[in-house]
N, C-alpha and C positions, 0 to 999 in steps of 0.2 A: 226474153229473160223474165221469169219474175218477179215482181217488183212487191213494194211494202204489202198493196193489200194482198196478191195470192199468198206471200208468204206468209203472214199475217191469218186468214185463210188456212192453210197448213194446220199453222203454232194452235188456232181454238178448237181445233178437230184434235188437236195430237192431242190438246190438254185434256179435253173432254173421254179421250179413248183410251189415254198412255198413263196418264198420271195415278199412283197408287202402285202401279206395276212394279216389277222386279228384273233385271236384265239377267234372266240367268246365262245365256250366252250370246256373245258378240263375237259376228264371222267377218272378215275381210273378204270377200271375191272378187277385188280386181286391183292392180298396182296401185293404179289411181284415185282409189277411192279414199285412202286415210290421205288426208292431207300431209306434206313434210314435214311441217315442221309442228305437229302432233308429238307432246311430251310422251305418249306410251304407246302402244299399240290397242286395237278394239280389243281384245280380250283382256285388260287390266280393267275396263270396266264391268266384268260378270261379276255376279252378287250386287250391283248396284239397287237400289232402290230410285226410282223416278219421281222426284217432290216435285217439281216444277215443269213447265214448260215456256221460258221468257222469249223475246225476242226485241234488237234493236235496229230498223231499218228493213236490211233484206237478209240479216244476220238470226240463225233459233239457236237457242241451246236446252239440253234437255237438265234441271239442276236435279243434283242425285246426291244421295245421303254422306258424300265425301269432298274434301276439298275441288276435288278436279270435274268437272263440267264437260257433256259431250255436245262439241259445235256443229252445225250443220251448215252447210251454204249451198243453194241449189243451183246455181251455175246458172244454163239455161234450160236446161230441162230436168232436174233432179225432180225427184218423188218421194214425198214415202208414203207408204200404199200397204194399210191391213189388207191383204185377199180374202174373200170368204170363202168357206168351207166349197172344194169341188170347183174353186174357181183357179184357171190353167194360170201359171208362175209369168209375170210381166219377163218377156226378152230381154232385160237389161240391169237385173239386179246386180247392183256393186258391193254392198253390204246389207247382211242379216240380221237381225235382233231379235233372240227367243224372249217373250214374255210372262211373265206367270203371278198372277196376285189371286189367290185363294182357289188354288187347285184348277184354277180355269189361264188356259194357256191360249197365247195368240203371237204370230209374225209381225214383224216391222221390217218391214224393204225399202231400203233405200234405190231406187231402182230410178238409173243416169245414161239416157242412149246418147248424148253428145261427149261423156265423161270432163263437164266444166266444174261438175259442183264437188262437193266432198264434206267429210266426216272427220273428225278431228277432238283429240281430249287434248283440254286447255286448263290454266290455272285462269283464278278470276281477280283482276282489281277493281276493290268497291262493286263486286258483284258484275264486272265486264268479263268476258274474254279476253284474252290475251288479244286476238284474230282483228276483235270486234272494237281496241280503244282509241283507235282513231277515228270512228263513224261515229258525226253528229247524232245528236237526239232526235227526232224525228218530232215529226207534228202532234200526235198519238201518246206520248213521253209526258207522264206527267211532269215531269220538270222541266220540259222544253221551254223554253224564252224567245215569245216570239219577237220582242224589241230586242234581243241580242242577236239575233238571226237576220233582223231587216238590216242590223249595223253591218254585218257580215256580209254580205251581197251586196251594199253602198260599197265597201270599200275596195272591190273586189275589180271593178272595173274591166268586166267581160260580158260576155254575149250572156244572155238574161237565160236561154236554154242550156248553154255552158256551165252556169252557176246552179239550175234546179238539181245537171245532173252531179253535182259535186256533192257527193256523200258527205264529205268535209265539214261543209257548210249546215246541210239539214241534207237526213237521209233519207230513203225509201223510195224518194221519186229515180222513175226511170223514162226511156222514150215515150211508150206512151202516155203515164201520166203526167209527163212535160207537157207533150203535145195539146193534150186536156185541158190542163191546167190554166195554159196560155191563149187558148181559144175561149175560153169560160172570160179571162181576163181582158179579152181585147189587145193583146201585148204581140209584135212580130218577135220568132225566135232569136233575130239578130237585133237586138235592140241592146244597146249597153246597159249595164246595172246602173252607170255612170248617169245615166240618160234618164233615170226613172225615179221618181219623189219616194220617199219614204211609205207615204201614206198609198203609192202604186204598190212598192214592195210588198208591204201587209196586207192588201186586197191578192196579189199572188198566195201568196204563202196558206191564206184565207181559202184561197180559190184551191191550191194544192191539195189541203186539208177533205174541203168537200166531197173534191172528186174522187177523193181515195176511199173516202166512208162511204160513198154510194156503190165502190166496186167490192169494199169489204163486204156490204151488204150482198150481192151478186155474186158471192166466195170468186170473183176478182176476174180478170180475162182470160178468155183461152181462143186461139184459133187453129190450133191443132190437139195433138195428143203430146205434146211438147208439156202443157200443165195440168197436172188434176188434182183434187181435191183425195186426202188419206181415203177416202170412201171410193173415190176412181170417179167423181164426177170433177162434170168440167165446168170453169164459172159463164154466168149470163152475161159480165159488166160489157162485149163486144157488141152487143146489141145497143146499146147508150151511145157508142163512141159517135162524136160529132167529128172531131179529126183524124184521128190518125188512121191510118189504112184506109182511109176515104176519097183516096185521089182522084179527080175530077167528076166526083160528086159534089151535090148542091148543098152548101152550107146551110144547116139548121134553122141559122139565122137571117139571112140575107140570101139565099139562093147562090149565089157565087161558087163556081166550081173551087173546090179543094183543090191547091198547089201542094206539089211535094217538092221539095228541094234539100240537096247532099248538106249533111252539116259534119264536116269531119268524117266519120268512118260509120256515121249515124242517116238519118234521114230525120225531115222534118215536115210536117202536117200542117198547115194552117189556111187560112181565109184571106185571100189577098185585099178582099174589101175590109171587112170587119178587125185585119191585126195587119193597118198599114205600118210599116216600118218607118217613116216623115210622115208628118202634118197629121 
């Protein structure tokens, strides 16, 4: 699934390619593609104009010269992908968007072969989505608080991978920048929040932050054709990974084969030397 930085990733390609444009027409082509509970259907937003391109977490919205806002969530393998000229149509487009700013016209394909992610027009508060008000601010967020975030995981009292992947809490992180995160930290996935100083907290959160700016930089993970980049490329940041998808491979740091072990309906990466669970 992608997480803050691909989508992240995404939101400064869309802004750089999309923004200025004009949505002269919005297609539906597939049941599942407008979200439900989407106040209008995609063609209420043609004539829009494209001002922005925000995002919060693993949440983009495109902001457009009208009240109402088009959401996007990419599920696990959403896209959206200008083709170039003479380049054959992605198999799996869900929704279309004709483009046009200054007589120069261009496609936007949202284009989903698992059909998790989806498209949605939302009203905003204080500039949110409707979709997106319950997801923490992220690390990334200029108003994010990271001593309100470290109080929020102290009180939480669950498994330390538990609590990264709580949108809730602080968003953006998913499996693998947990996995990262935690390996970068010295911390085992099962380790209670209960169990860790304040000042461990903040070294996480810390450690969160990094790992994600170095995958932003790498326009983010890919190990299939599951994520690409609006231009159809795929990110470097798999080549870094120290943990995750590295099972019984030698830890970076200490040599130690990489354990995986089930966390829920999840899996989890780590160092059995380097992030002992006791002592």
């Amino acid at each position: 699934m992608p997480e803050l930085p691909e989508v992240e990733t995404v939101r400064r390609e869309l802004e750089k390619r999309v923004k200025g444009f004009t949505i002269t027409a919005a297609h539906d082509l597939h049941p599942r593609a407008l979200k439900p509970e989407s106040i209008a259907p995609l063609k209420s937003i043609n004539g829009a104009k494209i001002f922005d391109v925000k995002r919060r977490g693993k949440f983009l919205w495109f902001v457009l010269d009208r009240p109402q806002v088009l959401v996007a969530h990419l599920g696990m393998s959403g896209q959206f992908l200008i083709p170039k000229k003479n380049q054959p149509q992605p198999k799996h487009v869900r929704a279309k968007f004709d483009l046009s700013k200054n007589f120069k016209n261009k496609e936007l394909l949202f284009n989903d072969q698992r059909t998790f992610g989806w498209v949605s027009v939302e009203q905003t508060v204080d500039g949110i989505p409707s979709s997106a008000q319950h997801i923490a601010k992220d690390p990334f967020d200029p108003f994010f608080d990271r001593d309100e975030t470290i109080n929020k995981f102290a009180k939480r009292k669950i498994r330390i991978k538990t609590a990264l992947l709580n949108q809730e809490i602080m968003s953006g992180v998913g499996n693998i920048y947990a996995d990262e995160t935690l390996w970068r930290a010295k911390v085992h996935p099962e380790v209670s929040t209960a169990d860790l100083t304040k000042k461990k907290l903040g070294l996480i959160i810390d450690f969160a932050t990094e790992v994600m700016d170095e995958a932003i930089a790498k326009n983010g993970t890919s190990f299939d054709d599951a994520y690409k980049n609006v231009n159809g490329e795929s990110g470097r940041f798999e080549e870094s990974l120290a943990a995750y998808g590295r099972t019984d491979e030698p830890c970076p740091r200490c040599g130690t084969p990489i354990r995986r072990i089930t966390f829920g309906a999840r899996s989890s990466h780590f160092c059995p030397h380097c992030q002992r669970k006791t002592g």
